[in-house]
C-alpha positions as CSV (number, residue, x, y, z in Angstrom):
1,X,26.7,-15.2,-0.4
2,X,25.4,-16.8,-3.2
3,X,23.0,-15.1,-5.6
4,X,20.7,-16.4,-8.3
5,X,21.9,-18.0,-11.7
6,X,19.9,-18.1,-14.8
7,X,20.5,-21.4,-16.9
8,X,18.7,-22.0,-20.0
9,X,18.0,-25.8,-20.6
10,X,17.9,-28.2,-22.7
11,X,14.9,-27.9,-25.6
12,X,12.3,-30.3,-24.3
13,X,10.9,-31.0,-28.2
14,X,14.2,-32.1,-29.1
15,X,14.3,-34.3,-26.1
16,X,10.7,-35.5,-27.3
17,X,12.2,-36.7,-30.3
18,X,14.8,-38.3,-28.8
19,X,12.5,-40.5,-26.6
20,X,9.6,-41.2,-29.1
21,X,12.5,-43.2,-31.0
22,X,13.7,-44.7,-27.5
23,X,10.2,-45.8,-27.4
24,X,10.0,-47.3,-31.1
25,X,13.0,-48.9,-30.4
26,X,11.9,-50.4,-27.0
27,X,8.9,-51.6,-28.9
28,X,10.8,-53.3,-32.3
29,X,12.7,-55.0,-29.1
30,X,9.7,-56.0,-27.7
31,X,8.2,-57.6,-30.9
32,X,11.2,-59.4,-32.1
33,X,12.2,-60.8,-28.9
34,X,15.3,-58.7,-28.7
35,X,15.1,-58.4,-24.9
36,X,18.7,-57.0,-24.6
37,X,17.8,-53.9,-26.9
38,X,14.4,-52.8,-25.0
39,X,15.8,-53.7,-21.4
40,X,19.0,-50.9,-22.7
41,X,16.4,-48.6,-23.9
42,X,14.6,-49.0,-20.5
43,X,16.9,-46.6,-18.0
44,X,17.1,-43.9,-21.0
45,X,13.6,-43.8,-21.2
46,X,12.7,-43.2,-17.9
47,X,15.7,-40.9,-17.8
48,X,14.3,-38.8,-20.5
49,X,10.9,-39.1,-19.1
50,X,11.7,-37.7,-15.5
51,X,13.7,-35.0,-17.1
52,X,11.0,-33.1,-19.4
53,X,9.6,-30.2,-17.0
54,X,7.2,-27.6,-18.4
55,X,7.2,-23.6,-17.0
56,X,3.9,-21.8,-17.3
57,X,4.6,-17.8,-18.0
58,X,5.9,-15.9,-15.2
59,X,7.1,-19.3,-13.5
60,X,10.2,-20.6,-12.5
61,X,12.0,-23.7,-11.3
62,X,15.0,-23.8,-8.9
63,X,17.5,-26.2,-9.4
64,X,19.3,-28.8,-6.6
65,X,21.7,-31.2,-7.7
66,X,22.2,-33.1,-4.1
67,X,21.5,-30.0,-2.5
68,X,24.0,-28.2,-4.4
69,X,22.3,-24.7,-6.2
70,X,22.8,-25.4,-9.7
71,X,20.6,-22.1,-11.3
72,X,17.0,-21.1,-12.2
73,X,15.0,-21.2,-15.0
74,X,12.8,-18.7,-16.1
75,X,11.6,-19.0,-19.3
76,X,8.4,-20.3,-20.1
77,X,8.2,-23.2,-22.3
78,X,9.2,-27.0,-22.6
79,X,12.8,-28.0,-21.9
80,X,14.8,-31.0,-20.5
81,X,16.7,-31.4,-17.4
82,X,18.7,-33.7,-15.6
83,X,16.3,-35.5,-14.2
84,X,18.7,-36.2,-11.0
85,X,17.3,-32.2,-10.1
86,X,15.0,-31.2,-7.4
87,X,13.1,-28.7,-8.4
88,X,11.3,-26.3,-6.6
89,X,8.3,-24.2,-8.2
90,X,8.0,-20.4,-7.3
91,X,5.4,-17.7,-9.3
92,X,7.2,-14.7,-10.6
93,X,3.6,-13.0,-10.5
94,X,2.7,-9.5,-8.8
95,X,0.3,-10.3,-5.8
96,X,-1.4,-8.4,-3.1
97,X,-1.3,-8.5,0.4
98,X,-3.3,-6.5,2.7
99,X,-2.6,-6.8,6.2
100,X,-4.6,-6.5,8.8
101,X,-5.4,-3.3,11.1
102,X,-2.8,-3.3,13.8
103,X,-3.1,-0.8,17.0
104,X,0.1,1.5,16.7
105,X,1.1,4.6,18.7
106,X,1.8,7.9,16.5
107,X,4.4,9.8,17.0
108,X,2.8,11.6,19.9
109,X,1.8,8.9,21.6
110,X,-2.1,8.5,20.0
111,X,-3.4,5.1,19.9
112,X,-4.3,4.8,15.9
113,X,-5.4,1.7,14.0
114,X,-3.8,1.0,10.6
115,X,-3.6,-1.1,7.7
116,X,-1.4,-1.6,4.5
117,X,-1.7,-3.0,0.9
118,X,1.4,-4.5,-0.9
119,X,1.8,-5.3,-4.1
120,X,4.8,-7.7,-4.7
121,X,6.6,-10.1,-6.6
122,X,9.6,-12.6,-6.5
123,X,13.0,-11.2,-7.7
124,X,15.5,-13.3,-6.8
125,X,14.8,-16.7,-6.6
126,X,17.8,-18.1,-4.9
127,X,17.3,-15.8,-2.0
128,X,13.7,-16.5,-1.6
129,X,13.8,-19.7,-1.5
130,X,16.9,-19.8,0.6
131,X,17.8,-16.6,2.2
132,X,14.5,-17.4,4.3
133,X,12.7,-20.0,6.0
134,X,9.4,-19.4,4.0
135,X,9.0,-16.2,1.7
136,X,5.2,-15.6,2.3
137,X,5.3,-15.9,5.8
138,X,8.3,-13.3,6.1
139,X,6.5,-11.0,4.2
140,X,3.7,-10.8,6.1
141,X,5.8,-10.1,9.6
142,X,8.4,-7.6,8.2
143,X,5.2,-5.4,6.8
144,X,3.4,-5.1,9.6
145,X,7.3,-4.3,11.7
146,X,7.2,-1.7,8.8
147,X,3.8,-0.2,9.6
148,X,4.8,0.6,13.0
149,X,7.7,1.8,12.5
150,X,6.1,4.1,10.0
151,X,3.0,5.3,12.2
152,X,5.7,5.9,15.4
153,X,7.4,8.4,12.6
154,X,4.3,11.1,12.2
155,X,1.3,12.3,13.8
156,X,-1.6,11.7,13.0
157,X,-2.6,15.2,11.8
158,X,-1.7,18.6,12.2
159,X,-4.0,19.0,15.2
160,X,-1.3,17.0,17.7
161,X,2.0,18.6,16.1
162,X,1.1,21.7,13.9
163,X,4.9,22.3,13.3
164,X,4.6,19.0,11.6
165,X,5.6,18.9,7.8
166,X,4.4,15.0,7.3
167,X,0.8,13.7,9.1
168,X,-0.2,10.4,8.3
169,X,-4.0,11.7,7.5
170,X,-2.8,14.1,5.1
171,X,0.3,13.8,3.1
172,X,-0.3,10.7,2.1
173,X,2.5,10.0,-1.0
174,X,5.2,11.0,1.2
175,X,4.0,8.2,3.6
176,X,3.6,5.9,1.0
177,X,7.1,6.7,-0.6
178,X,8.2,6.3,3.3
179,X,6.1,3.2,3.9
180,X,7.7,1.9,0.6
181,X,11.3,2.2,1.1
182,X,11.2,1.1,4.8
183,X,9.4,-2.3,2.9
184,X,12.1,-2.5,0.2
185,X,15.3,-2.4,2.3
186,X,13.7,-4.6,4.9
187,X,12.5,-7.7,2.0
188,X,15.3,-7.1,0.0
189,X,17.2,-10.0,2.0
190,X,14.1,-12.3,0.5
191,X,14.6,-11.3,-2.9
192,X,11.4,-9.5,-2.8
193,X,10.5,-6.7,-5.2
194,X,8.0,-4.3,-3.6
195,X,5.6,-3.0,-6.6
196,X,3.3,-0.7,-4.6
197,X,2.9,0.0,-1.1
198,X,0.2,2.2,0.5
199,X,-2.1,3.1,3.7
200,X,-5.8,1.3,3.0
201,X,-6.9,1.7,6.1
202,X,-5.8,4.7,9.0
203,X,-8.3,5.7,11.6
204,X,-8.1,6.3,15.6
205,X,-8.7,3.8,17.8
206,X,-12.2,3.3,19.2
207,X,-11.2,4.5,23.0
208,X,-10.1,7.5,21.7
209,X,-12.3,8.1,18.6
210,X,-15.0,10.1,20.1
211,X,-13.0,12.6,21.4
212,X,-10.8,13.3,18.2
213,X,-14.0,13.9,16.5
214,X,-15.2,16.2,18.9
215,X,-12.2,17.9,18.7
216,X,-12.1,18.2,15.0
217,X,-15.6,19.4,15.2
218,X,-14.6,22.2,17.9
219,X,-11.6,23.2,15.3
220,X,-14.3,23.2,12.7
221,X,-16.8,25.7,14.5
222,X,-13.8,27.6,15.3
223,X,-12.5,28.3,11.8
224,X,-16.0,28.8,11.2
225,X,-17.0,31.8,13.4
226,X,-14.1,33.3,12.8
227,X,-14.9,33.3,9.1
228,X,-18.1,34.4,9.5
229,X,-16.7,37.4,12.2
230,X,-14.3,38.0,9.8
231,X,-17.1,39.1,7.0
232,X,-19.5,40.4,9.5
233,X,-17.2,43.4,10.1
234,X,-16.4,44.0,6.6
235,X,-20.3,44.4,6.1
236,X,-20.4,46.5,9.0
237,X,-17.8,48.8,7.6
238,X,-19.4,49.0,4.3
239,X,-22.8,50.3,5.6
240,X,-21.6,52.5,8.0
241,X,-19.7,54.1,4.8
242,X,-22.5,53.8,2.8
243,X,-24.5,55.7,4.9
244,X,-22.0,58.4,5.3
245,X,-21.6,58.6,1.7
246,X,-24.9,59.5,0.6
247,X,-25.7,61.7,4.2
248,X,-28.8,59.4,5.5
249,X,-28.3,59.8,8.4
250,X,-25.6,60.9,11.2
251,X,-24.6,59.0,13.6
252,X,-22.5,59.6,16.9
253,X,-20.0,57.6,18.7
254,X,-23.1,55.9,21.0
255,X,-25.8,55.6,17.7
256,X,-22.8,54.2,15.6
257,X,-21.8,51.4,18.8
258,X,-25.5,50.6,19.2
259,X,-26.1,50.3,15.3
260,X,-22.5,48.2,15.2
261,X,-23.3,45.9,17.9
262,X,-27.0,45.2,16.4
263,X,-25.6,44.3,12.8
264,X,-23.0,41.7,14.7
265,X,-25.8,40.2,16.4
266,X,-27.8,39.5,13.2
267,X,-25.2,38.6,11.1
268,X,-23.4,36.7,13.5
269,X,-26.4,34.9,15.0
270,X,-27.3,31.1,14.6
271,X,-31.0,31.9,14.9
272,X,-32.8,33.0,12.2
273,X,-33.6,37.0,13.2
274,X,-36.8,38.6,14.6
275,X,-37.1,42.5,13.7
276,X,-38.7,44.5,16.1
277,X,-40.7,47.7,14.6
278,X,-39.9,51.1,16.5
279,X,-43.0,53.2,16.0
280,X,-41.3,55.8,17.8
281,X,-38.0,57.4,16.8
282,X,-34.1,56.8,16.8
283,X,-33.1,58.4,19.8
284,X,-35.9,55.9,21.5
C-alpha cells in the first residue's frame, strides 16, 4: 500500500522569470515579424503558465501524472510544476464536527440520546484522498459507528450498575480518552488525525426521561433523610447527656423513650413545629 510522498517543487519566482523573458521574446518576434521565434516561444509559454500553482498556509496539492501518484506538496508558497499534473486541493486545517444526537442503548439496555464533537485534521494526504471514496463523508459515518459503540460500553450512571467503575454521566475523561481512541484506530485508514474528541451532548431519551428523574429524585430524598436521621440522633444523644450531666432532671426508661421519640419528630419533621404548653406536670 502506498503512502504519502512529500516533493518540494520547483521555485515558482524563478519560473516567473523565466516566462516574463518568454514573453519579451514572444513580443520582439511579434514586432519584427519574426513569426518563427514567437510561434517557438508559444508552447513554452503556456507550458510555464499552466505550471505555476500557489499553496495558501496549511494547504496542499496532490499530484497525478496520468493517474500515477507522483507526491504532495505542502509548503505554502509559489512553485512550478509540470503542468501535465492534476492536482487535487485538500486543507490541512483543524475543523470541527459535531454530530448529531443519535438514540443508543447503554450498556444495560437504557435508551439514551447522545452527541459528539470532533476536532480533526488531514494527515496523510494520499490516503485521504485515496484510501476512501470521500474523506468528509467517511468521517461523519465512522463517528457516529464510534458513539455507539461507546454508549453500548457503560451505563449511564451508577444508579443502573453501581459496581460500575466507568458511567457515561460521570467519568467523563475516561469516556472521552475511550471515545477518542475508538475514533483514531477507526479514521486512521483515511489518514485522519483526531485532535479532540468529546461527549457535547448525553441525556435519556424522552420516553424514559420522566422516570430517571423521578428516580434520581427518590435517591436524592433518600440520601437526604438519612442524613438528617443520621444527625437527629447525635443531637438526641447529646441532650440526653447533657441533661445527665448537670442532674436536671431524671429520666426513666418510658420518660427517656417518650422524650427520644418527641425530639425525632421535631427534628425529623418537614413541617415547621407547633409546641404545645403543659400547664400541668411531667408525669402528665
Amino acid at each position: 500500500m502506498k503512502t504519502e510522498k512529500i516533493i518540494t517543487p520547483f521555485n515558482g519566482y524563478v519560473a516567473i522569470v523565466i516566462l516574463l523573458i518568454t514573453g519579451i521574446l514572444m513580443v520582439f518576434g511579434l514586432t519584427s515579424s519574426h513569426d518563427l521565434l514567437w510561434l517557438a516561444l508559444l508552447p513554452i509559454f503556456i507550458l510555464l503558465m499552466k505550471g505555476m500553482i500557489v499553496i495558501s498556509p496549511n494547504s496542499s496539492k496532490v499530484l497525478l501524472l496520468f493517474g500515477d501518484y507522483k507526491g504532495s506538496v505542502k509548503q505554502n508558497g509559489l512553485f512550478w510544476i509540470n503542468p501535465f499534473y492534476n492536482r487535487t486541493t485538500l486543507s490541512l486545517r483543524a475543523r470541527n464536527f459535531e454530530s448529531e444526537k443519535i438514540k443508543v442503548n447503554d450498556k444495560m439496555g437504557n435508551p439514551i440520546l447522545i452527541s459528539v464533537i470532533l476536532v480533526w485534521r488531514v494527515r496523510d494526504t494520499f490516503k485521504s484522498t485515496f484510501e476512501v471514496d470521500n474523506y468528509e463523508n467517511f468521517i461523519r459515518i465512522q463517528t457516529d459507528s464510534a458513539v455507539r459503540k461507546l454508549a453500548g460500553s457503560f451505563p449511564y450512571d451508577h444508579f443502573e450498575d453501581e459496581r460500575a467503575t466507568i458511567t457515561l454521566s460521570t467519568n467523563f475523561d475516561d469516556v472521552n480518552k475511550a471515545l477518542e481512541k475508538e475514533v483514531t484506530e477507526r479514521l486512521d485508514i483515511a489518514g485522519i488525525e483526531v485532535i479532540e474528541s468529546r461527549i457535547g451532548y448525553l441525556a435519556y431519551a424522552p420516553e424514559i426521561a420522566h422516570s430517571m428523574l423521578r428516580r434520581q429524585q427518590a435517591s436524592a430524598v433518600v440520601a437526604a433523610r438519612h442524613k438528617i436521621v443520621e444527625g437527629a440522633v447525635g443531637m438526641v444523644e447529646s441532650a440526653l447527656k447533657l441533661l445527665a450531666d448537670k442532674e436536671i432532671i431524671e429520666f426513666d426508661q418510658d420518660r427517656k423513650a417518650a422524650m427520644i421519640s418527641n425530639l425525632m419528630v421535631v427534628l425529623c419533621g418537614d413541617s415547621e413545629t407547633k409546641p404545645v404548653i403543659n400547664t400541668g406536670t411531667l408525669n402528665q
